[in-house]
VEXGUNU-476283 format. One line per field, with one value per residue (C-alpha): chain; x, y, z. Coordinates in nm, 2 decimals, m for minus. Last residue first. Layout:
kette = A;...
xx = X;...
yy = Y;...
zz = Z;...
This chain:
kette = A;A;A;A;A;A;A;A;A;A;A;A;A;A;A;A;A;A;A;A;A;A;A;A;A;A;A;A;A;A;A;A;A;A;A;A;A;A;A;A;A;A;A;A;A;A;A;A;A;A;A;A;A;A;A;A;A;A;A;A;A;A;A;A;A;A;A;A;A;A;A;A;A;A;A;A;A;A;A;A;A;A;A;A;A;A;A;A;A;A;A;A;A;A;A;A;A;A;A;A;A;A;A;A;A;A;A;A;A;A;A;A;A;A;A;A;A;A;A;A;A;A;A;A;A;A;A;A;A;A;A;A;A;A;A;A;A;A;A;A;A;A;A;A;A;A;A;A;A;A;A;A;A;A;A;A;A;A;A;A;A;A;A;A;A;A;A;A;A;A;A;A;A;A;A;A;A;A;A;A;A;A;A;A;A;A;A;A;A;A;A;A;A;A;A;A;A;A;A;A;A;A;A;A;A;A;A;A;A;A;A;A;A;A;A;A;A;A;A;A;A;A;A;A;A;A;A;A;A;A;A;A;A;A;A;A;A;A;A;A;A;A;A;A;A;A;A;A;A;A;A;A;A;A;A;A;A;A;A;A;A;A;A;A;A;A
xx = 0.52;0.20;0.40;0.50;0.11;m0.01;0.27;0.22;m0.20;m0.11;0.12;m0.18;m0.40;m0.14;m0.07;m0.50;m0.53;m0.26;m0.33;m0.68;m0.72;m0.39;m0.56;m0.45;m0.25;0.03;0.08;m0.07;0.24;0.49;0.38;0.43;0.77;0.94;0.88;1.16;1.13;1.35;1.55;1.56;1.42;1.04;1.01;1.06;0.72;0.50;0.62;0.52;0.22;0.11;0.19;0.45;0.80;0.98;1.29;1.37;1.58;1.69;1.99;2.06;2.44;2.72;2.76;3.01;2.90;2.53;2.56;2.60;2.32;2.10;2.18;1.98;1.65;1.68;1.72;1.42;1.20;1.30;1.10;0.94;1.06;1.09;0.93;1.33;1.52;1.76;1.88;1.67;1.69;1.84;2.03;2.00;2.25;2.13;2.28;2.65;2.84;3.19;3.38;3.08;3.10;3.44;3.37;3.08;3.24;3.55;3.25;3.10;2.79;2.56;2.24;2.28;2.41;2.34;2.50;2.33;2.62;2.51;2.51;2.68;2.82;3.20;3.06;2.91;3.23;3.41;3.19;3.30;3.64;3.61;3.36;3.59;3.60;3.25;3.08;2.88;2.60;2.33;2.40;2.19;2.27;2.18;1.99;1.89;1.77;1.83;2.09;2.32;2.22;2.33;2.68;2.69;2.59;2.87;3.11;2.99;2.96;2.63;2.75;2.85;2.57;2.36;2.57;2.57;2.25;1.98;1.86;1.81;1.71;1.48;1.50;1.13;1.28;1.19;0.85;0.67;0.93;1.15;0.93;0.98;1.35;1.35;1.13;1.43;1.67;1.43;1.47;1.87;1.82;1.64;1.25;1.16;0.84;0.88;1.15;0.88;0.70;1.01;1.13;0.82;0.82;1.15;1.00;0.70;0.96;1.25;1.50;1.86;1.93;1.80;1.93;1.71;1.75;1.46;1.61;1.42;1.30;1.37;1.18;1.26;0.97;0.67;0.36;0.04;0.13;0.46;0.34;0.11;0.39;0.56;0.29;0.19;0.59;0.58;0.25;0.39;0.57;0.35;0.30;0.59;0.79;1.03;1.02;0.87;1.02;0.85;1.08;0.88;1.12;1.09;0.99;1.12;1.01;1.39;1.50;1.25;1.40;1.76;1.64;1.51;1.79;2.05;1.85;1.80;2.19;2.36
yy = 0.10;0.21;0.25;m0.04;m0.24;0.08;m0.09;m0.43;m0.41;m0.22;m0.49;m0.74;m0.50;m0.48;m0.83;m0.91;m0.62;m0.72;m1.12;m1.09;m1.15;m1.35;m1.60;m1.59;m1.86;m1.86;m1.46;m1.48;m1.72;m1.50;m1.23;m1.42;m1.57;m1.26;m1.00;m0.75;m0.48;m0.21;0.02;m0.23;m0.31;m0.14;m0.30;m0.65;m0.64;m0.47;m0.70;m0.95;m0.83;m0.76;m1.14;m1.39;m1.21;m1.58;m1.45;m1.07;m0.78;m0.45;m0.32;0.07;0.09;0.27;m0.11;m0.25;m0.13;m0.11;m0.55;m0.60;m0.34;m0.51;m0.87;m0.90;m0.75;m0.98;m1.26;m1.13;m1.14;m1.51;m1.57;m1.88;m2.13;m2.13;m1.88;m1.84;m2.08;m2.20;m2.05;m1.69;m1.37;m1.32;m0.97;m0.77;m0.49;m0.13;0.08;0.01;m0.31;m0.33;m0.25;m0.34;m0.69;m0.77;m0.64;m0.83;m1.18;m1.10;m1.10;m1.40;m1.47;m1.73;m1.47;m1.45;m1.13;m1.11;m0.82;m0.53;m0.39;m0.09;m0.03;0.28;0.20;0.16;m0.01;m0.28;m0.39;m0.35;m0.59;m0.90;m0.80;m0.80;m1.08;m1.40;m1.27;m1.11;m1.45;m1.48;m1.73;m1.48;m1.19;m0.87;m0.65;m0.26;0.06;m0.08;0.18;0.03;0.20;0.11;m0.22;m0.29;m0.17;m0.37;m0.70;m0.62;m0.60;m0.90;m1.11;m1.23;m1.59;m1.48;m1.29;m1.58;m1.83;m1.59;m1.63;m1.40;m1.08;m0.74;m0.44;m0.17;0.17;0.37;0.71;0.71;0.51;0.53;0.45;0.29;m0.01;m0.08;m0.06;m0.31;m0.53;m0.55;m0.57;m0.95;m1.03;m1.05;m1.25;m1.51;m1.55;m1.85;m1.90;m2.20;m2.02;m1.78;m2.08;m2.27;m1.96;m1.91;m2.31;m2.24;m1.95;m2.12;m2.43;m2.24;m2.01;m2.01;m2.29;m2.13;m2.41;m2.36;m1.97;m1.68;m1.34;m1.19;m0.86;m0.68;m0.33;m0.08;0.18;m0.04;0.14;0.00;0.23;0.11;m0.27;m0.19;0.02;m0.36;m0.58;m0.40;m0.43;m0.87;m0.92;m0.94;m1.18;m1.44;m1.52;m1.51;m1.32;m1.17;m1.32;m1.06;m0.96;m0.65;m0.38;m0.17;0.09;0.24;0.60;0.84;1.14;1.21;0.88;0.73;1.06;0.93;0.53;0.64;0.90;0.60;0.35;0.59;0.63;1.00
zz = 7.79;7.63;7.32;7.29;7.36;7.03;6.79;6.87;6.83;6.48;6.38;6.39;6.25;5.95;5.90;5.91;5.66;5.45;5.44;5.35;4.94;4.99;5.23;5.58;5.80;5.64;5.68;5.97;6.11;5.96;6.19;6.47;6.33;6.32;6.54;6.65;6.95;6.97;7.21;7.56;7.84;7.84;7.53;7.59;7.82;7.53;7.29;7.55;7.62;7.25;7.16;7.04;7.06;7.05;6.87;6.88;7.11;6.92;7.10;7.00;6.94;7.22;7.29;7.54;7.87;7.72;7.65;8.02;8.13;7.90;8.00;8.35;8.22;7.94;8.21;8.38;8.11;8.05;7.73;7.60;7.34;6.98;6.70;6.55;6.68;7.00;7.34;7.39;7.36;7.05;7.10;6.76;6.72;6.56;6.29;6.26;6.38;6.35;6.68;6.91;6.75;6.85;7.20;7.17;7.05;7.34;7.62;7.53;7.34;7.53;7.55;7.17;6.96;6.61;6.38;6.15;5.89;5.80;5.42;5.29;5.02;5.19;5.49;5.30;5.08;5.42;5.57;5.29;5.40;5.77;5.79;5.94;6.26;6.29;6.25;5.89;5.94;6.04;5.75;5.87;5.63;5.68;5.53;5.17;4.90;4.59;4.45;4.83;4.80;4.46;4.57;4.86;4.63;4.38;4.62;4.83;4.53;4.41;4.48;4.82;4.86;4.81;5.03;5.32;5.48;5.55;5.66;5.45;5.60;5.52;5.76;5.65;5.48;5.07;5.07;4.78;4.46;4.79;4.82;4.40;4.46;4.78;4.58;4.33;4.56;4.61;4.30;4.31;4.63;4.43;4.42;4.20;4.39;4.54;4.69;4.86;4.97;5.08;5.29;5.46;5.53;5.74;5.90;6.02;6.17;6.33;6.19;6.24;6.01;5.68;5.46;5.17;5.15;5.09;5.18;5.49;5.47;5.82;5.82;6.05;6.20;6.17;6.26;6.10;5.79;5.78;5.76;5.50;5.31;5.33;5.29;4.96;4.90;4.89;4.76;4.40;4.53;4.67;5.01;5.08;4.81;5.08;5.43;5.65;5.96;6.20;6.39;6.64;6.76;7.14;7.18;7.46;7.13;7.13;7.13;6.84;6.65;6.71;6.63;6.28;6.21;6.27;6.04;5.80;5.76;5.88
């Protein structure tokens, strides 16, 4: 049984809903990068997404994008960032970490190659936003066969033949966008969400994680109450630009800590 599916069974269990926070890897500075992480844990994180730095990061909106460019600035490469995943895992042997991003750096790694660096690293799942389900099956075999959930998007405009499709390959957890557009953009329909869930549950035996433009402890405690997990993004990635490195952990991990007490007073 993966992390990921032990993490979401005992969430079940305790009638718990998983807090899922994104950090872009190597912003603000790399060797910042697994001090957020355990500090993120210890605030109440129960999955971890780590973004992969890329230029063309066309999903994400504005605070993102300039996450990616500061981690880029950097030098950090997705071959660096497995490497923060193996420092993580020297304390942290059962917090869910996975990886989103882009294709182009896993295509350059090689998917085989990549899947197997995963799985000695310690990565639960791939979360690959430009790579469609149809044209995946080989590059998601490669994952499958180390281990590596394969973590697929799902958009309120998805139709009915992409989920089915999904359903069949996905492992972990699906994330449903929950609103038209970017990463940080826009403001939620509650009642839309509300609408979708039973939709998406007649196709998907998977726990539905629901992110993009989770701003605040109300809303995260909202989202919650409809669905298995709650991912933030761009909210977090905003105190991270907006803090010094000397303060950046302990303003991350209060801010995670009010998320983490509004879901579980849904």
């Amino acid at each position: 049984m993966s992390r990921i599916q032990t993490t979401f069974e005992k969430l079940k269990l305790h009638q718990r809903k998983a807090l899922i926070p994104f950090i872009t890897a190597g912003d603000p500075a790399p060797k910042l990068t697994v001090p957020l992480l355990h500090a993120l844990v210890e605030a109440g994180a129960d999955v971890l997404e780590l973004g992969v730095p890329f230029s063309d990061p066309m999903a994400d909106g504005p605070t993102i994008q300039r996450a990616s460019e500061r981690a880029l600035k950097h030098g950090i490469s997705l071959r660096g960032v497995l490497d923060m995943v193996a420092e993580f895992r020297q304390r942290d042997a059962h917090t869910p970490v996975v990886l989103m991003g882009y294709g182009n750096p896993i295509e350059a790694m090689g998917w085989e190659t990549f899947a197997k660096r995963c799985a000695e690293v310690g990565v639960d799942g791939a979360l690959t936003v430009d790579f469609p389900p149809e044209e995946s099956l080989e590059a998601f075999a490669h994952l499958e066969a180390h281990g590596v959930d394969p973590i697929f998007l799902l958009a309120p405009t998805t139709s009915d033949e992409r989920i089915a499709a999904v359903a069949k390959l996905a492992r972990g957890y699906v994330y449903y966008v929950s609103l038209k557009g970017v990463t940080g953009a826009g403001n939620l329909d509650l009642s839309a969400i509300e609408e979708k869930m039973p939709h998406l549950r007649r196709y998907l035996d998977l726990p539905i994680g629901v992110g993009f433009g989770i701003r605040d402890a109300a809303t995260a405690h909202a989202v919650s109450r409809l669905c298995d997990g709650v991912v933030v993004g761009s909210r977090i990635v905003q105190e991270i630009e907006s803090s010094t490195e000397e303060n950046v952990i302990a303003n991350v991990g209060r801010l995670v800590r009010e998320l983490r007490l509004a879901i579980d007073q849904a």
